[in-house]
C-alpha positions, 0 to 999 in steps of 0.5 A: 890701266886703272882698276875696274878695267883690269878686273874686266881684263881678268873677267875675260881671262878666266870667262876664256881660257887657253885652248890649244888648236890642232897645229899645237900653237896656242890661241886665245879668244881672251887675249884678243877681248882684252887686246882689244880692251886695252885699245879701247882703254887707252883712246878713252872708250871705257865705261864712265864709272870713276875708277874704285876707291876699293881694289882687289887683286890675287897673285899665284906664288906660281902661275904653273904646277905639276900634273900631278897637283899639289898645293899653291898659296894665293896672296889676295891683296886689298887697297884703298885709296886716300880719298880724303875723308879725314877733313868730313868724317863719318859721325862715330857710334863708339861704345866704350867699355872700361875694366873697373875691377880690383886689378886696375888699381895696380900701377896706376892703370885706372889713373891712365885709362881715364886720362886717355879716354877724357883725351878721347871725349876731346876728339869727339864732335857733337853728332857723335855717338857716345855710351859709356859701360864700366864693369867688375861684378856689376855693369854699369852704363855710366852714359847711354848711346847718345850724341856727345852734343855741347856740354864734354865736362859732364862727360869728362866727369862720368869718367874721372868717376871711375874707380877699380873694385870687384871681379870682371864680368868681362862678357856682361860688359862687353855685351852690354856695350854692343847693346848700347852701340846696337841702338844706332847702329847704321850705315850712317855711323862708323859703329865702333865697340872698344873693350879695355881689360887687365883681367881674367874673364872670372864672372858671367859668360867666359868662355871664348867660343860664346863671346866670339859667337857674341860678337859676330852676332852683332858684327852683322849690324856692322858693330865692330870690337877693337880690344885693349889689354893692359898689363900682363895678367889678361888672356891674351887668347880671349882679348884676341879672337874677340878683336878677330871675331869683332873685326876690330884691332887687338892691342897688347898694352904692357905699360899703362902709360902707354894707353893714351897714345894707342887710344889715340892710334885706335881713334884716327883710325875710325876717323879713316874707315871708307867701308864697313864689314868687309868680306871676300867671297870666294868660288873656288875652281873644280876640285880645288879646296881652300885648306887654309886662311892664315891668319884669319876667320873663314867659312864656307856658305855652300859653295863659297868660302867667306872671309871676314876682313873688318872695317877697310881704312882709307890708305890701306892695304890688306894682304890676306895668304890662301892655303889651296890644294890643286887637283891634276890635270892638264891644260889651264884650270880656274882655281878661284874667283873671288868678290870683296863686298862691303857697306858704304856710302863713302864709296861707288858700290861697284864692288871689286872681282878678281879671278885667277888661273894655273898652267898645268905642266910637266916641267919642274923647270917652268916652275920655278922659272915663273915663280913669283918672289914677292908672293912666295916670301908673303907666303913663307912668312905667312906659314911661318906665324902659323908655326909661332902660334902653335908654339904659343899653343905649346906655351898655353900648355906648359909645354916649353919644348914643344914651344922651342920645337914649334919655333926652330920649325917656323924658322926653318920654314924661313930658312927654306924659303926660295925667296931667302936669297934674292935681294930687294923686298921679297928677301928682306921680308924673308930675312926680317922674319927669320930675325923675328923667330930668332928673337921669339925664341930668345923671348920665350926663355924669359923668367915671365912666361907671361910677358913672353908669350904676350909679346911674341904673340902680339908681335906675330899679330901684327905681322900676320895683319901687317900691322 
């Protein structure tokens, strides 16, 4: 069954619900329209469409809950085909966005940070889109939003140019490169901000919440921010809900020399991207509430609860944890359908639905007999990063015991899990994790306090984002 036709089965599912007839025997008006829906898929009597190169789907950790309520997690999952697009990329619009404050000066970062963007300017074609801000005090645009055209020397050099001085006016650099990016913004680039740093934001606008609503401002142009920092002395906090607000990719660079490589990773990942400012959109059942998106930014537009997921890559897969409270009741209730939409023209725009249901019951038995692993221990792993970042909250506040609190609890989340035990995947995943929290726990009783929450909050990054 490809794709769109088991989302036209779930459509069927959720329009027709499970009734019970007056013998007590259950009958269902959805399960005869998708018997004969997959009749008609398999002699070939289906909508002409080619099957999506974009799916989505959503799984219960349990398809049964008590009458009386109580909570679910749900674990939608998006993929993406390999379609192919690597050997006819889209053209870019890449803004970059160098730290030239005094600070890069320090082990050899400014030498690193020029190798690997005139590496880069390498890999760019001649319709590309290129601009070049550097900052400290000041921002300079060393290089308008242009195309990159024939002549790469005189780029190269408007890079080797660069030298560290002054303070870092992180917000007016930043801001000036989605400037820059903004003037070709379109559906016919892949629009891309990439800000470096190994400071404190000190001069100009600093605060968080400004610079986040900065660049969702400009992701509604399908502008997105991948942020690097370098080193140890940038705010991990800051540099981080940029790349989540952006849509982009947080990188946490330890080793200066390291940056090549990562600039690397970051650009054949633009070289892959199939559809651009992505968001799920979810209409949730009567009396069900989203408590939680782990992980991830949400917001809720009347009715519906918008969550922004960035740019999706070819060969991809994105799994996104729902906190939901479920209301009692009885019989079978609707608890969410949901839409992922998003900006194209690599890809047919039928956009991908899912739709999703519970059985109440009163046997606690049904329950865990149904319950599915692989769904819960993405669940429990996910609970448990949401602990890791409280306990790097504790750490921002100098609170060590209630960092070592808040980690002995993401572990005894794991620890609890009922997927612990089983084998295969779903208890690996469980396992990992707990090695995970063990090590973040060895990890956060290093001297530098810096490093250590740098690099536990980084590698939490990357498990919540499956990175």
């Amino acid at each position: 069954m490809n794709d769109i036709n088991r989302q036209k089965v779930n459509a069927i599912k959720y329009k027709y619900p499970l009734t019970k007839s007056k013998g007590g025997t259950m009958k269902t008006t959805r399960l005869i329209f998708a018997l004969l829906l997959s009749t008609a898929m398999a002699c070939g009597m289906t909508t002409r469409h080619p099957a999506p190169s974009v799916a989505i789907d959503a799984r219960l950790n349990s398809p049964f809950i008590s009458e009386r309520g109580g909570t679910v997690f749900m674990q939608v999952r998006i993929t993406t085909a390999n379609v192919g697009i690597l050997q006819e990329r889209k053209p870019m619009n890449l803004s970059v966005v160098i730290d030239r404050s005094g600070s890069m000066n320090d082990e050899r970062k400014m030498e690193y940070a020029r190798q690997a963007f005139i590496s880069l300017i390498d890999q760019l074609k001649a319709n590309d889109i290129l601009s070049v801000i550097v900052y400290d005090d000041a921002i300079d645009v060393l290089r308008r939003a242009q195309r990159v055209g024939s002549n790469r020397s005189a780029i190269k050099r408007l890079v080797d140019d660069i030298y560290p001085r002054g303070s870092t006016n992180l917000g007016g650099g930043l801001h000036e490169g989605l400037r820059q990016a903004a003037a070709f913004a379109s559906g016919d680039y892949v629009n891309r901000v990439v800000l470096l740093s190994d400071g404190l934001a000190n001069v100009g606008m600093t605060d968080p919440s400004s610079l986040n609503a900065l660049v969702r401002k400009f992701r509604r142009q399908s502008i997105s921010v991948t942020t690097m920092g370098v080193g140890l002395d940038y705010n991990e906090n800051l540099m981080m809900g940029i790349a989540e607000s952006g849509g982009g990719n947080y990188y946490f660079i330890e080793r200066a020399h390291n940056l090549a490589s990562i600039v690397r990773k970051e650009f054949d990942m633009i070289t892959s991207v199939l559809a651009q400012n992505a968001s799920i959109r979810i209409t949730t059942g009567t009396g069900v509430r989203i408590n939680d998106v782990i992980g991830c930014e949400f917001s809720n537009d009347r009715e519906t609860t918008v969550i922004p997921v960035g740019d999706l890559y070819a060969n991809d897969r994105k799994e996104i944890t729902i906190e939901l409270t479920v209301p009692e009741g009885r019989g079978t209730a609707a608890i969410a359908s949901g839409e992922l939409r998003y900006e194209s023209d690599k890809i047919n725009r039928i956009y991908p639905a899912f739709a999703s249901t519970i059985n109440y019951t009163r046997d606690v038995v049904m329950i865990e007999k149904n319950r599915d692993m692989a769904v819960q221990a993405q669940a429990d792993v996910a609970v448990s990063t949401r602990k890791v970042e409280e306990a790097m909250k504790a750490l921002d506040n100098g609170d060590v015991a209630a960092a070592e609190q808040r980690l002995e609890e993401a572990k005894g989340v794991i620890a609890a899990s009922p997927a612990a035990a089983f084998a295969g995947a779903s208890g690996e995943a469980v396992r990992s994790q707990l090695g995970r929290i063990e090590s973040y726990q060895k990890t956060a009783k290093e001297d530098d306090a810096r490093r250590a929450k740098k690099s536990i909050q980084f590698d939490n990054y990357k498990t919540q984002k499956q990175k």
